[in-house]
C-alpha positions, 0 to 999 in steps of 0.5 A: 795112626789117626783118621780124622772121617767126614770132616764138615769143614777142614780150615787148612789155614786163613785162607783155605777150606777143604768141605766133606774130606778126611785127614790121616796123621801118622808119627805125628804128621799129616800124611793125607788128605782127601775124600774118602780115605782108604785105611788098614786096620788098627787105625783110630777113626774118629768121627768129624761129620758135622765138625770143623777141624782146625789148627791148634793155636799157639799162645805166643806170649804168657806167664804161668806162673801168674795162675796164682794171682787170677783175679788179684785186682783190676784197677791198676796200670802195669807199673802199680800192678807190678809193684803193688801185686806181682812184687808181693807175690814173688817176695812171698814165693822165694822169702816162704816157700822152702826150696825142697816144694818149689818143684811142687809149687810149679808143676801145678801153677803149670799144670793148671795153665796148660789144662785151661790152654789145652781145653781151648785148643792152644797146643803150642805156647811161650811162657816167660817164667820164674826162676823158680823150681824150673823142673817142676814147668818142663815136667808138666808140660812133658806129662801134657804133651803140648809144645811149650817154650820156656824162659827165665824173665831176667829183670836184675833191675826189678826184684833182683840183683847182681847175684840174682842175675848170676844165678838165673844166668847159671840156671839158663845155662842148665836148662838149655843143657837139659831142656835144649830144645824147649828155652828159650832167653825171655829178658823182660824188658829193656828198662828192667835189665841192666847192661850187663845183663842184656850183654850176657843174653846177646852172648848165650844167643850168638853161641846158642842161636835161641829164640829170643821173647821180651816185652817192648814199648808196653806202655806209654812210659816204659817207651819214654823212660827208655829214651830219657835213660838210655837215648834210645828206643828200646828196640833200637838198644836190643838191636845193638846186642845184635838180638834182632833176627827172625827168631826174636819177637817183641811182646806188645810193641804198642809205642814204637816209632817209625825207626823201630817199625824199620828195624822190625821189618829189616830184621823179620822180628815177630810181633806178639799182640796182647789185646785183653792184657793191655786193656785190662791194664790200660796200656793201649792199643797197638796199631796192628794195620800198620805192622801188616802193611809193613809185611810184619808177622804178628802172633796173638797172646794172652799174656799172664792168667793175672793181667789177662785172668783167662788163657783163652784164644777165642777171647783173645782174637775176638777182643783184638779183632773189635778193638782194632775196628773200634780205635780205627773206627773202620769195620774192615780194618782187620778180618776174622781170616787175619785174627785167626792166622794171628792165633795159628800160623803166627806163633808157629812162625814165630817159634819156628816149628812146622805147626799152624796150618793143616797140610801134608807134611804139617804136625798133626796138631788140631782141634775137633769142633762140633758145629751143629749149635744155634749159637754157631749158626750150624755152621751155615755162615763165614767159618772164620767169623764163626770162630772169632765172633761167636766160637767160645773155648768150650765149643771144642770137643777134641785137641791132638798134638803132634797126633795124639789125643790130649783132649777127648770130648772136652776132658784132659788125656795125660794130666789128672785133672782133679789131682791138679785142681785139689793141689793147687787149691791148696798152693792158692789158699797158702800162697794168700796166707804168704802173701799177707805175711808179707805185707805185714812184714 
């Protein structure tokens, strides 16, 4: 049991603050709230005077697997991106590095990501990865103890074939065999996977009933080389496998027309708003006010370490918040309270899991933030524009989830950080040797 004493301010979600109150976890839920909590002994009480508590946010869209490219280029288009450093990348990790330190290779890209993720109070994500030492992710994210999603990103027409697809399909059908509860079925997108493959995901849905993540409508010409190919927008194509249901959800979404809007509303989709990810590459801007207006559930992501280069929410619902207001050239277009629910309860309904809000009964999945700072305001102001326009990732003190402390006084609780950060040092340095002897070749 945990007691959380004197909290300053308690955000129970976007649009209730409790002030001066306590909040009891026990067996990873919330069981109380209120003032002046009694408690028995052997109870842990932590101090919250002068703190926020919030929820933990949830990453609904990422690519770990792109720690090992942080800061490869930022002049690219996604398509130059993917071909001119992802496919490097990818060839190098499959054509040398031998199969028995796969699993290595993994474990620390993942246990790289999930200490960042952690330390800015994400405690739930979505990661579409490779197929590539998949042990190696569900362990470091067992030995964290964050809520992490994982899938296979299918792309049989992009740096695969026929047998890679038979052979990621095994793959999948393993892990949901092992890891059942944490994959997910993350085909990239409509104009990278063949028909087959899309039939064989809509097939392990309908027996499985599984979340379902692909990127849709990204770019400007993703969207129109689906149309000139296939005749149908891409999420018209999804709808026909029948993969469209409360449990899909469609990273980015910037280019969709208005029977695609529809279909996303008739099928309670989830959108995932990827704001820094498609700046940085120049994708766009996707018109969030219009997807609220039509009672469509957004969540926020960062997408990948590489065409994001942080896995940091605070930047994420900061950017996506200004750059709302800047392309509608309206200042009240979108709050602070609106971004926040994006980066909690979002996800959390996105993923289906009783996360991103703190009341009774909710999983005791929170962050600990001190607020007695200048740069805070000491807490005088709006909380919710506190968090979003001035709040940065080291601000947070403490993170727990599902009660358990995984982050006290800003250090990682159940990865060794240190051991993390000298093992994958080495995966980097080799990784960029691979990775020119492949350009040679």
């Amino acid at each position: 049991m945990i007691l959380l004493k004197n909290i300053e301010k308690l955000i129970c979600d976007s649009n209730t603050i409790l002030t001066d109150v306590d909040l009891l976890s026990e067996n990873g839920k919330i069981t109380q709230i209120g003032k002046e909590l009694k408690f028995q002994e052997g109870v842990e009480v932590i101090d919250c005077a002068g703190c926020a508590v919030f929820p933990g946010f949830v990453n609904a869209h990422t690519h770990l697997y792109q720690m090992l490219l942080v800061g490869q280029r930022d002049d690219l288009t996604l398509q130059d991106w993917c071909n001119e450093v992802l496919g490097t990348t990818v060839t190098a990790l499959y054509s040398k590095i031998p199969i028995k330190e796969r699993e290595r290779f993994s474990y620390y890209w993942t246990a790289a990501g999930i200490c960042e993720m952690l330390k800015c109070g994400i405690t739930a994500f979505v990661d579409m990865d490779l197929n590539f030492g998949q042990d190696g992710i569900y362990k470091a994210i067992n030995d964290s103890g964050v809520k992490g999603y994982v899938g296979i990103e299918l792309a049989d027409l992009f740096l695969s074939d026929e047998q890679g697809l038979k052979r990621d399909l095994a793959e999948i059908e393993r892990l949901l065999k092992t890891y059942p509860g944490n994959t997910v079925l993350t085909p990239s997108e409509v104009n990278l996977c063949s028909a087959k493959a899309l039939e064989e995901i809509a097939k392990l849905n309908k027996n499985h009933l599984l979340r379902v993540q692909i990127h849709v409508n990204e770019t400007a010409r993703e969207a129109s080389q689906c149309l000139y190919e296939r005749g149908k927008a891409e999420l018209s194509i999804l709808n026909g496998y029948g993969l469209l249901s409360r449990f899909f959800s469609a990273a980015h979404f910037i280019y969709y027309d208005e029977d695609e809007l529809e279909l996303a509303d008739d099928n309670g989709i989830s959108i995932v708003y990827n704001p820094k990810s498609n700046m940085k590459l120049g994708s766009g801007i996707c018109p969030i006010r219009k997807l609220l207006d039509a009672g469509i559930n957004i969540a926020l992501g960062t997408d990948g370490p590489a065409s994001n280069d942080r896995l940091d929410m605070f930047e994420e619902m900061r950017s996506g918040l200004l750059l709302q207001r800047a392309s509608e050239k309206e200042a009240d277009i979108l709050s602070s309270a609106q971004m926040f629910k994006m980066a909690t309860l979002g996800g959390a309904y996105l993923l289906g899991i009783n996360a991103g809000a703190l009341n009774v009964g909710k999983a005791a999945d929170f962050c600990v933030m001190p607020l007695e700072k200048p740069h805070l305001g000491y807490g005088s102001g709006d909380i919710f524009a506190t968090l979003v326009h001035c709040a940065i990732a080291s601000d947070i003190r403490d993170v727990f989830v599902n009660g358990k402390a995984v982050v006290i006084d800003g250090k990682v609780q159940c990865l060794n950080e240190d051991e993390i950060k000298k093992e994958f040092s080495e995966i980097v340095k080799r990784m960029r040797v691979e990775e020119q002897n492949v350009r040679k070749s």
